[in-house]
N, C-alpha and C positions, 0 to 999 in steps of 0.2 A: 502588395499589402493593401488590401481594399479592408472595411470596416462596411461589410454589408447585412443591409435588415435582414432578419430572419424573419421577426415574427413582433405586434404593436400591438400591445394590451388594448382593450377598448375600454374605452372613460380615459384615457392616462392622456400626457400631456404629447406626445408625441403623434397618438389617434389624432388629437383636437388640431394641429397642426398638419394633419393632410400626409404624417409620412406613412409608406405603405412599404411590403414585403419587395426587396429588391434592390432596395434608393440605399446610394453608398451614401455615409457621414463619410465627407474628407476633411472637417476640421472642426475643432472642439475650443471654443474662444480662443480661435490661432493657431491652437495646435493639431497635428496631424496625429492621430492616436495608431498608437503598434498594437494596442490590442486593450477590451475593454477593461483592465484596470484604468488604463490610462484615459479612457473614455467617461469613465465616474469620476474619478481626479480633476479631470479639467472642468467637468460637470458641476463639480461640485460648489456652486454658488450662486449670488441673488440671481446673477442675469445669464444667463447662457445664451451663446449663439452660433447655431451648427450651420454650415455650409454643406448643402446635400445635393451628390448628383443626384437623379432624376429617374426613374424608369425609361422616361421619353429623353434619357442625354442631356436637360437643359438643367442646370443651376439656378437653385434656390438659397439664400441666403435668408435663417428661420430663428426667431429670437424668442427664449420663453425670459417672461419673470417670473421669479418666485418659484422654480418649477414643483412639481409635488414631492419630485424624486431623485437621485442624483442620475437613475437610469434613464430616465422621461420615460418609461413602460418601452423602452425598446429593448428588443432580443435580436442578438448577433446571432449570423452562422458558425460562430467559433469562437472562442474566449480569445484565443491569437489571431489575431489578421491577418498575418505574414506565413502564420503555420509553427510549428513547435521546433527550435531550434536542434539540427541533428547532433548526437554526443561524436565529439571530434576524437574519441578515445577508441582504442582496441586492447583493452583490458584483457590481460592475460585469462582472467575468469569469467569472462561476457558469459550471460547465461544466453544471450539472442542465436552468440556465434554456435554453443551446442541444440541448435536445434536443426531438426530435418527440415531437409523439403519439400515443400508442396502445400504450406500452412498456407493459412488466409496473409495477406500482402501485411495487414497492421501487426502480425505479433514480431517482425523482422524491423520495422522501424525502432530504432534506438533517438530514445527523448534525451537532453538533458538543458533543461529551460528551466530557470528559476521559478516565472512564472507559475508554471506546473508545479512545484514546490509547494507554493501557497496556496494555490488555486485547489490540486488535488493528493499533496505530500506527498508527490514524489521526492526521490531522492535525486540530487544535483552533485556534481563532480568541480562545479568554479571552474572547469576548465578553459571554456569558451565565453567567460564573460568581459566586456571591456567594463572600466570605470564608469561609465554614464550609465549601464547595467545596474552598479552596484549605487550609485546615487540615487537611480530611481529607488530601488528597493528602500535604503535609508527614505529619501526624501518622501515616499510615500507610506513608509513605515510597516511595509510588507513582511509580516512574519507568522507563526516562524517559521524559518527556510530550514528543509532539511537535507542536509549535508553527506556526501558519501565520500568520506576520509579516507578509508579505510589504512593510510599511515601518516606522520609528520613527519618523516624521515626524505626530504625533499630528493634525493638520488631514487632509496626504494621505490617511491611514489612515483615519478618516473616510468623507472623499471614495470610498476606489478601497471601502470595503465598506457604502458609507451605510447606517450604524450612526453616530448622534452618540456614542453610547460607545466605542467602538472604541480612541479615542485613550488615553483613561482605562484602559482594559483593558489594556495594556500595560504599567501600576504592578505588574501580576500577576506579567511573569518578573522584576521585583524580590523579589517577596514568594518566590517559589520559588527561586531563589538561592539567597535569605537564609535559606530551609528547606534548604538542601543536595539540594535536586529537579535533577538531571539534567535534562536538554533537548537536543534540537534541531529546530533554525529551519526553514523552508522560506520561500522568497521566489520565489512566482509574478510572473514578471517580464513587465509591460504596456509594449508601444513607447511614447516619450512620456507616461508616467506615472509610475512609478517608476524608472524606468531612469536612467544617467546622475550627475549627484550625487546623487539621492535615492535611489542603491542605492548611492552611496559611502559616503552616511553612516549607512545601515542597519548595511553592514558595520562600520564600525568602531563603534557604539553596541551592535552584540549579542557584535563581539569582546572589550567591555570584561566581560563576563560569563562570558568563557573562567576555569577550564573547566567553571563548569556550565552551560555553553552551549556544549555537545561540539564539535556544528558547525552546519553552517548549508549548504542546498543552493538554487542558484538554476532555476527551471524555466522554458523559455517558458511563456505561455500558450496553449492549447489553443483554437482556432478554428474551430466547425462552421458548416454551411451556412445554420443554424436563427438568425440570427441579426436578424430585423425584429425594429424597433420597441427593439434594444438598443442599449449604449451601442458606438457607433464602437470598435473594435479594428485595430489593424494587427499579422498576421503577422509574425516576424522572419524577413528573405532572409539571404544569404550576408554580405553588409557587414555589418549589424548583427548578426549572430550574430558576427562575429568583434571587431566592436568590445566584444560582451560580455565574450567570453573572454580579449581581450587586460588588459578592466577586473578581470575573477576573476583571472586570472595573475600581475597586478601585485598584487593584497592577498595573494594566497598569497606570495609572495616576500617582501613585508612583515612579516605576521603571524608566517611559519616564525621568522625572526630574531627577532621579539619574544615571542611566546609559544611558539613549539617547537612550531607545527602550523599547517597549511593554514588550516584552520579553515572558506572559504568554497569551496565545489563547485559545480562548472556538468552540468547535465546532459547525458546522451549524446548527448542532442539537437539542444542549439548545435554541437557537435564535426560531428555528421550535417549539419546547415545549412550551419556554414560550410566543409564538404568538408575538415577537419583531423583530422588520427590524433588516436585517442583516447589519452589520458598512461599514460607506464608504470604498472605497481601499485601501487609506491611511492610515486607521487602521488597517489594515495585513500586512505592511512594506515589501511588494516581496513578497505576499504570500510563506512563508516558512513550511510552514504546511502544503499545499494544498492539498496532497497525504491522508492527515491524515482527510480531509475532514472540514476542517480551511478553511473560506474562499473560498471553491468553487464554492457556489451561489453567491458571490458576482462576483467570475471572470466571470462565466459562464454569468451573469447580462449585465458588461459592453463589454464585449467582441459582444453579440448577438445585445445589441443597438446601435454597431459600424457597426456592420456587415449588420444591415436591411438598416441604411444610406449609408453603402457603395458599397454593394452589389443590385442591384435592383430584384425586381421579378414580370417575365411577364407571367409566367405561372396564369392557373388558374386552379385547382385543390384542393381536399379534403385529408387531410391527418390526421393520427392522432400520437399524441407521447405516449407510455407507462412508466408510473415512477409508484416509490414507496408512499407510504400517508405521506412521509415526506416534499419528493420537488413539491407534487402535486400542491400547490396554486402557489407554485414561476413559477411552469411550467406555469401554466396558463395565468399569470399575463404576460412571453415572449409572449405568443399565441396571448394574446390582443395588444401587441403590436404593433406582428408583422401585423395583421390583419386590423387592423387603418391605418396604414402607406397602405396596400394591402387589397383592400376590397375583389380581385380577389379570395385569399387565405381562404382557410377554415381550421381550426387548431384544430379539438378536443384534450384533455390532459386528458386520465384516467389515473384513479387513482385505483393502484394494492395492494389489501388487502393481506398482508401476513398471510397464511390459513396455509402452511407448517409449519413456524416457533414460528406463532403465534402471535397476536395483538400489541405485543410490539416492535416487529422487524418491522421498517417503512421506512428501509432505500434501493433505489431503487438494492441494488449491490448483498442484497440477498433475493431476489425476483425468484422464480422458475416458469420455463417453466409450469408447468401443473395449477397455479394460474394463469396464465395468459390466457390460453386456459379456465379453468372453467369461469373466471370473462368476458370473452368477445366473448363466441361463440356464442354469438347472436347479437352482436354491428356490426353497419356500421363503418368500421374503414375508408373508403374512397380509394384512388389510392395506399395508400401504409402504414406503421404504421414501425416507429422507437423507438428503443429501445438502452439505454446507454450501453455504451460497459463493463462497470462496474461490467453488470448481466451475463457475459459471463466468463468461462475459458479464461485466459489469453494465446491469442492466438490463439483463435478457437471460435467457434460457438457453443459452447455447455455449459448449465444452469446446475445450482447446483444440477440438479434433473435428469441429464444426457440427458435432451431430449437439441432438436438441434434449431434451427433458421430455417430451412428447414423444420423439422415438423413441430411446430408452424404455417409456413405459410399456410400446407399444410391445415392444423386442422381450420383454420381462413379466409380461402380462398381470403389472400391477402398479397402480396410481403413485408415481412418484413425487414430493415436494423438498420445494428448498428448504433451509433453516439458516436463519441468520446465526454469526457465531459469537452466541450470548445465550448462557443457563436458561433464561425463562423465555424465549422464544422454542427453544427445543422442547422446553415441558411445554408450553401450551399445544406443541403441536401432538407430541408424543400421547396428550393424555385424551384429546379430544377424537370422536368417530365421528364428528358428520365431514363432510368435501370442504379442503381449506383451501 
């Protein structure tokens, strides 16, 4: 567990103090830091004084006053020290466990670090956390932590993540509560498993937590082709996706009267399943889930028919968008939009069969590069074909299948870009002809 430089702003208090790329911090007035939250924390006051190994091995002991910052302009190799705590779980529904072999080594890694939580919202299981975990959290007022419950039923819980701890882990969104830690839930939803009473009583046992138990979002589970030798899953059809929603719709109806908020969200997904419009705006209260895929077509909706009235488009050109067979009609339905208002505009929206992972995975974020080359090397895709930034490495240009955005175009023989997934990002790109 080293706390080593990465990288030292120049001007910042740490340049002026001679540290350079390499030199371990081993301690933070006293304290020995797991990773740079704990590093700003201990940071954080008139005097600071870091004990720093050395490039050349020898020990320096370095005192700022008053520094400028709580970081002093230093950048870590890693926001964790130690590295990101592995999930001690083998969840009946692991989405890692259904994947092939031969992927790049990081998408087989299983995270489940609070840290991460806050850091970058991921989702957390409590499984693996000891108390001085959850004091730090409290005592540094790390929120909000999001949560993957998916039951309170402490034997089920158990069961769907065999973890015999599991059920005990759950004493934890007590303990963060009672710290005043924000939260919200996520309930990966199994047919015949949790579903039914045992998501009845989920919700009202995490709505009693309201409000630092913000909300709560319900997901199907995710079902690839890679699935020998695991446990039985069943897909949700059009009946049961709507029997879900009808079950989410009646506690929102409930809860709004008793506590003043929906509280529990179903995702885009069931609405797409069971062929029902997705809820006004005002039914996702700030979209608080967004991330969690709650309410994205709705923002992405009004956001694109603020953007077509507000933004004009005098181009005239052929473009097309790439999505997955889940947002494929809602895509569409923008295209006509925007297309009515622009007769100029030409808007094809295919729709990408997932052939990798397999017919039940419809959602555009895992979608791979060589589906999209097999299903379209023969379409006129027009001046140019856009693609959600969703189906990309966070950060780069490259698909779960390792190929690139730059091959693709090459293989497709037309300038491909990303689009963030937000209404007026898609129009600026959709309506503009020069190279974005």
């Amino acid at each position: 567990m080293k706390a080593v430089v990465y990288a030292v702003l120049p001007d910042s208090d740490a340049y002026e103090a001679g540290i350079v790329p390499g030199d371990i911090i081993e301690s933070v007035n006293g304290h020995v830091p797991e990773d740079e939250l704990d590093f700003r924390f201990f940071a954080c006051t008139d005097v600071v004084t870091l004990q720093v190994l050395k490039t050349d091995h020898s020990r320096e002991i370095i005192r700022f006053d008053a520094p400028d910052s709580p970081d002093l302009g230093i950048q870590f190799e890693s926001a964790l020290f130690g590295g990101a705590k592995r999930c001690a779980n083998r969840c009946i529904f692991c989405f890692i466990d259904q994947m092939p072999s031969g992927m790049r080594d990081t998408l087989y890694f299983k995270d489940d670090d609070t840290r991460l939580s806050f850091l970058s919202g991921n989702y957390v299981t409590l499984t693996n956390l000891r108390d001085a975990d959850i004091a730090k959290i409290i005592r540094m007022h790390l929120e909000p932590i999001n949560i993957s419950v998916h039951t309170t039923d402490p034997h089920l819980r158990c069961s769907m993540l065999r973890n015999r701890h599991a059920g005990k882990a759950l004493r934890h969104i007590q303990a963060l509560r009672d710290g005043g830690i924000h939260m919200n839930g996520q309930i990966v939803l199994v047919r015949h498993v949790n579903d039914g009473k045992a998501l009845d009583k989920t919700i009202e046992d995490l709505a009693a937590f309201y409000p630092f138990m913000t909300s709560v979002s319900v997901v199907p589970v995710g079902i690839t082709k890679y699935r020998e030798g695991l446990y039985p899953l069943e897909p949700f059809d059009k009946a049961s996706a709507e029997q879900v929603l009808q079950q989410v719709v009646s506690w929102q109806e409930i809860l709004l009267k008793k506590i003043g908020s929906r509280f529990i969200y179903a995702a885009d997904e069931f609405y797409l399943k069971a062929k029902l419009p997705i809820p006004p705006e005002e039914a996702y209260e700030g979209y608080a889930q967004i991330e969690n895929g709650v309410g994205l077509l709705r923002s992405l909706t009004e956001e694109f028919k603020d953007a077509i009235h507000s933004f004009p488009c005098t181009a005239s050109r052929k473009v097309s968008i790439i999505t997955g067979v889940a947002a494929h009609s809602h895509l569409s339905m923008l295209a006509d939009l925007a297309m009515a208002k622009y007769p100029q505009l030409k808007i094809q929206v295919h729709r990408i069969e997932n052939h990798f992972f397999g017919p039940n995975i419809t959602v555009a974020g895992l979608i791979t590069g060589q589906d999209i080359v097999a299903q379209l090397q023969d379409a006129d895709l027009g001046d140019a074909a856009y693609i959600p930034t969703v189906m990309l490495r966070s950060g780069t240009e490259v698909f779960l299948d390792d190929m690139t955005i730059t091959e693709i175009s090459e293989k497709l023989h037309v300038p491909i870009y990303s689009v963030q997934t937000d209404g007026y990002d898609l129009w600026e790109k959709l309506r503009k002809e020069e190279v974005q």
